[in-house]
DRENVO-77465 format. One line per 8 residues: for each residue x, y, z of C-alpha. Coordinates in nm, 3 decimals, always signed. Example, Ala and Ser with C-alpha at 12.3 -4.5 7.8 and 13.67 -1.06 7.14 Angstrom:
<sites>
+1.230,-0.450,+0.780; +1.367,-0.106,+0.714
</sites>
This chain:
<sites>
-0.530,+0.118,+0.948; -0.497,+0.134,+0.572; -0.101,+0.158,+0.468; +0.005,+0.277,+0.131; +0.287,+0.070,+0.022; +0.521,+0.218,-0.324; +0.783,+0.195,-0.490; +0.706,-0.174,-0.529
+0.936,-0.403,-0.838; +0.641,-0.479,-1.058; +0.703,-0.828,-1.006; +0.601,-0.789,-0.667; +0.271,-1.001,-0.610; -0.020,-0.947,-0.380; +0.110,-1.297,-0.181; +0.478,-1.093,-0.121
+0.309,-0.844,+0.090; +0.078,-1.055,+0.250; +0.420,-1.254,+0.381; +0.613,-0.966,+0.461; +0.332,-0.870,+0.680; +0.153,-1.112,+0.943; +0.450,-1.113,+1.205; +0.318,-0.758,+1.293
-0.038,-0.863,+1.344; -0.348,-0.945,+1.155; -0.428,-0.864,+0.799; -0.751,-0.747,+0.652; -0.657,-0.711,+0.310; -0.379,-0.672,+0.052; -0.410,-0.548,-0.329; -0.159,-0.427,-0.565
-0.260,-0.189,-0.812; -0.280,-0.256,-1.204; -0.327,-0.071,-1.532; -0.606,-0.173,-1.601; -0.539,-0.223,-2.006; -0.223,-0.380,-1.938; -0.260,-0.598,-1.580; +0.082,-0.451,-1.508
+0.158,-0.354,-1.155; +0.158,+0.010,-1.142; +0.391,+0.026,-0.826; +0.210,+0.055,-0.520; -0.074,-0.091,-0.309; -0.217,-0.117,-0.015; -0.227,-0.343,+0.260; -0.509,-0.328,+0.575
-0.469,-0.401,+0.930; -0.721,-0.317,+1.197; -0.521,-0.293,+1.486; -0.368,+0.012,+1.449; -0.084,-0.035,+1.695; +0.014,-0.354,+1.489; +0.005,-0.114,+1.170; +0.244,+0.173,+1.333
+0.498,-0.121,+1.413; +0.454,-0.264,+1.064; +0.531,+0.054,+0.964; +0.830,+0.108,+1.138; +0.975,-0.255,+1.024; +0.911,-0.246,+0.675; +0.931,+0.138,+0.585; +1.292,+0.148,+0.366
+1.340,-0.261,+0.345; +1.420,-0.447,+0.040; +1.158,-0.660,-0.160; +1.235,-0.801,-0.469; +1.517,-0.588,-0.520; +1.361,-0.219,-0.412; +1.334,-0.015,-0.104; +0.961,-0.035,-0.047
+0.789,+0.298,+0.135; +0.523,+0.228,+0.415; +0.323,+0.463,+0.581; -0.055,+0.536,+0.681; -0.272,+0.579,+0.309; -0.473,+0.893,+0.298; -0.813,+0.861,+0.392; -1.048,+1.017,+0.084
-1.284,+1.229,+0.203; -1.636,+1.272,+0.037; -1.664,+1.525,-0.195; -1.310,+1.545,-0.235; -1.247,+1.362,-0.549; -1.192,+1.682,-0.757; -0.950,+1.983,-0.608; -0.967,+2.156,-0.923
-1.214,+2.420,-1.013; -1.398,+2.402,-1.383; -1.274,+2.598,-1.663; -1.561,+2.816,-1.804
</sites>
């Protein structure tokens, strides 16, 4: 399951999350998003688990607890859909 993480202190580095994690199961991935001018955290990220189950209790730990200073939000990222990139309709 792929978790959106926010409201992350933009100190927070990729290596954070991946140690806040692995005591509710195995991680496939973690990335922090960046301006990508800047380098500067932009927040959030996402982290990946493939056992779901170990996700939803991730999820319930972590959703609300402090990192670095902030109250971090959890929960399941939403999936993007082909063909879905652009909700709004052309201007003519």
């Amino acid at each position: 399951m792929n978790m959106y993480i926010g409201n992350l202190a933009y100190n927070v580095t990729e290596e954070d999350l991946t140690e806040a994690f692995p005591e509710f199961g195995t991680i496939e991935s973690v990335s922090i998003i960046k301006d990508r001018f800047s380098g500067q955290s932009k927040g959030f990220g996402f982290v990946d688990m493939p056992d779901n189950s170990e996700a939803d209790k991730a999820i319930k730990a972590l959703n609300g607890k402090d990192i670095k200073g902030r109250d971090i939000k959890v929960n399941q990222a939403n999936q993007k859909t082909k063909g879905n990139n652009n909700t709004r309709r052309p201007r003519y």
